[in-house]
N, C-alpha and C positions, 0 to 999 in steps of 0.2 A: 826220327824213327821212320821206317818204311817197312811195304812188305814183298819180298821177294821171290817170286817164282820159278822156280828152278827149271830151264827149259833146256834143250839139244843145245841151243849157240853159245859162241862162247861171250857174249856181250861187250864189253869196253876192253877185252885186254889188246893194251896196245901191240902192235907186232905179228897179230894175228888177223891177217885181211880177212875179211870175207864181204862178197854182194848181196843183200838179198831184194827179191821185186818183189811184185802182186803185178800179176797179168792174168789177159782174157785168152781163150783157147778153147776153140767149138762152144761157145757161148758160156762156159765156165770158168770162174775164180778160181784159180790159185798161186798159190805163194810155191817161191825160189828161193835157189841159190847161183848165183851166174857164177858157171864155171866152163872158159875156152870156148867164147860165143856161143853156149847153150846155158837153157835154164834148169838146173834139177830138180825138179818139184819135191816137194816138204810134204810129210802125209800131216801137218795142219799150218796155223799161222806161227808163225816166227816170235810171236808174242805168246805161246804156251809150248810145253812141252811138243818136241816133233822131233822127227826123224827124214832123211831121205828116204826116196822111193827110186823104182829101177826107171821112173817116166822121167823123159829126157824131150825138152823142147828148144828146138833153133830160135835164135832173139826172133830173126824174120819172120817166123810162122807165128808169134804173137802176138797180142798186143799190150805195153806195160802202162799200167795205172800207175792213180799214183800210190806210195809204194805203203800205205797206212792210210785208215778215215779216224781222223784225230776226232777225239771229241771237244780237243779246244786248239787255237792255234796261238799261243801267247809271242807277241812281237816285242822285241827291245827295239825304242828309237834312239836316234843318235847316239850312238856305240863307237862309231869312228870319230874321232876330233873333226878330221876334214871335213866330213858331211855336216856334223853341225856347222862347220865354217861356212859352207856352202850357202847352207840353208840362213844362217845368219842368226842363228840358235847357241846358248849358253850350253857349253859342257854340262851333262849333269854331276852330279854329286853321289848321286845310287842309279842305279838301273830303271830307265825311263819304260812301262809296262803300257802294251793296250795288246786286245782280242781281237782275231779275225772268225769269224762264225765259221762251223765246217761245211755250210754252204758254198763258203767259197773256192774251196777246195776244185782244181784243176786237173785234170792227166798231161802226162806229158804229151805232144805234136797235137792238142787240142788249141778251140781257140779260147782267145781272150776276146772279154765283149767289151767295145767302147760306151758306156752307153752315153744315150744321148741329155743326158742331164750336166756333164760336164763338158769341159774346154780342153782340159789340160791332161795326159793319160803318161804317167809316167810308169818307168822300169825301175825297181831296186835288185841286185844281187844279191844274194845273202848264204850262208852258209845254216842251215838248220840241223837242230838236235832231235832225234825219236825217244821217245823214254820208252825202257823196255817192264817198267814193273811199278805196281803204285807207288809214291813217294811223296813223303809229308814229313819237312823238316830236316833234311838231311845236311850232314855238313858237306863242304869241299872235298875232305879226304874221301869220303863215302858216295860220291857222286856216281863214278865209274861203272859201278853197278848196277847202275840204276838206266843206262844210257844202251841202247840196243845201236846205234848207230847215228851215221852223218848224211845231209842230205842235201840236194842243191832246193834254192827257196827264191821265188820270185816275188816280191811283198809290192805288188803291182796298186799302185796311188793314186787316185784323181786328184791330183797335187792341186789346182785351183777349190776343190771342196776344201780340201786340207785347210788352205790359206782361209776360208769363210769360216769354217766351221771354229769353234772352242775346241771341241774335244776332236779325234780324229777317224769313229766309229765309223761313218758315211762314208768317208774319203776311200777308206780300208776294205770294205764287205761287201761288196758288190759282187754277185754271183760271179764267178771264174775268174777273183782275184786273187788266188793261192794258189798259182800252180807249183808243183817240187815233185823232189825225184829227178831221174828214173829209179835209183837207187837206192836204197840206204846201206853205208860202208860201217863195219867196224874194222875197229883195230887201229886205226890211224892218228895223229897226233893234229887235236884242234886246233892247237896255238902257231902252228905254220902251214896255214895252205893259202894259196892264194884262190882268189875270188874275182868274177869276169861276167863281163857283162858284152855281149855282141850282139846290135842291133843292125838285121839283114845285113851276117856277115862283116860289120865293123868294130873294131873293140871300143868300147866308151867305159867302160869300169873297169879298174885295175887295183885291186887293193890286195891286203894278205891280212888276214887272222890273228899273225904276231901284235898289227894296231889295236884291236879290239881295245875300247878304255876295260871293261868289265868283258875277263875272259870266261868261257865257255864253261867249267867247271862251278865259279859266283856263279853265274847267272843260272846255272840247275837250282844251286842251294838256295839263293836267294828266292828265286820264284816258287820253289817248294816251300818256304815260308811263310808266303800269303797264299797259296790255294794245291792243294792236293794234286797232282799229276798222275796220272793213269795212264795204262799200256797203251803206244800206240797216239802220246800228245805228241803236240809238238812245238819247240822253242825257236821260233828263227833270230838270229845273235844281231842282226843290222847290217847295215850296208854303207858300202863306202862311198868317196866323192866321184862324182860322173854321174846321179841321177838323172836323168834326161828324157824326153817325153818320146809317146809313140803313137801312129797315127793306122787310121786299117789299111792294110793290105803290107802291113810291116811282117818280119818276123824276130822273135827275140831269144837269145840264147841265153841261160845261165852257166857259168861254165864254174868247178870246182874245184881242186885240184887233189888229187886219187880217188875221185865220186864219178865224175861223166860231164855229162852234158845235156840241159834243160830246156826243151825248143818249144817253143808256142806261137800262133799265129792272133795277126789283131784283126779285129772284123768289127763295123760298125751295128751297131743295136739296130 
């Protein structure tokens, strides 16, 4: 069951693009729709009922946040075969679940903090989901609904905590370790996009969406299964093989395929 609030967009129907952001503008929030390098402002958030307005902003003359403040960040790990190959980790069996706090939540061309507690500061690409309506227990068929759009997702590691640690809370949440966005896309088909990873300019991640073990659709239902979802969360589905570390004065790119492109800089603590 879920409950659904009937807003201007058109949500999951595939075929039907649309961008929408959250950006800053003479010190003021608000939410878009990108259309032909400009923004159209929404007389509210894209998560309730709205409308366009006749205010019309150039991408340059803004600046885009990120594009929702989830009030949770649920992460699937190893979702790719490869990566768990990598890492030297068993396939799972269901949908491997941990949280990032919305503390750590990023904008896009902000930095990333090293901090000085770890050794090791790794990148993941990832492709993430926005839920556009509460959802609790829904199946697969009924997913679509329930999903406002696609987004780029940087599930940024202190890979040496990782390896210490049992569980993987520390490694994961450390302030400005979620950056995503610029965008969130509807309309587009989760199961083939590819996913990219460019570190100062070089590609080191190359996967696509079609490997996913546990595709994008399970992984809404399933994770509405154990905890309630609300407008505005968000699911990032995992990441492929090429995780790799990153040092300050790096810059890192998430790239999507019909989303954009996710750039943040590394700076030391």
């Amino acid at each position: 069951m879920g409950e659904i609030v009937e807003g201007w967009f058109p949500g999951g129907n595939v075929g039907h693009v649309m961008k929408y952001a959250r950006f800053l503008i003479n010190n003021e929030i608000k939410y878009g729709i990108y259309e032909k390098d400009s923004l159209v402002e929404l007389s509210g958030s894209y998560f309730n009922s709205c409308k366009k307005t006749l205010r019309e902003y150039k991408i340059a003359d803004v600046k885009l946040l990120a594009p929702c403040l989830p009030g949770k960040i649920v992460c699937v790990g190893l979702n790719y075969i490869d990566h768990a190959e990598e890492l030297k980790l068993p396939v799972p069996d269901t949908p491997v679940l941990f949280i990032k706090p919305s503390s750590s939540v990023l904008n896009p061309e902000e930095n990333i903090v090293y901090p000085a507690m770890s050794k090791q500061l790794d990148y993941e690409a990832e492709l993430a989901v926005v839920i556009r309506a509460k959802a609790k227990n829904i199946s697969e068929e009924a997913v679509e609904k329930y999903i406002l759009g696609y987004t780029c997702f940087n599930d940024v590691t202190a890979r040496d905590i990782q390896r210490q640690d049992v569980q993987w809370t520390r490694a994961k949440s450390f302030d400005t370790f979620s950056p995503f966005g610029p965008f969130i896309v509807s309309g587009i088909n989760p199961d083939e996009l590819s996913v990219e990873a460019y570190l100062n300019g070089e590609l080191k991640q190359a996967g696509n969406t079609k490997n996913l073990i546990f595709k994008t659709r399970k992984l809404v239902s399933f994770v509405s299964r154990v905890m309630t979802l609300f407008p505005g969360d968000v699911i990032a589905t995992g990441t492929p093989r090429g995780v790799g570390p990153m040092k300050a004065g790096d810059s890192i790119e998430i790239a999507v395929e019909g989303i954009g492109r996710l750039r943040n800089y590394i700076i030391a603590e």
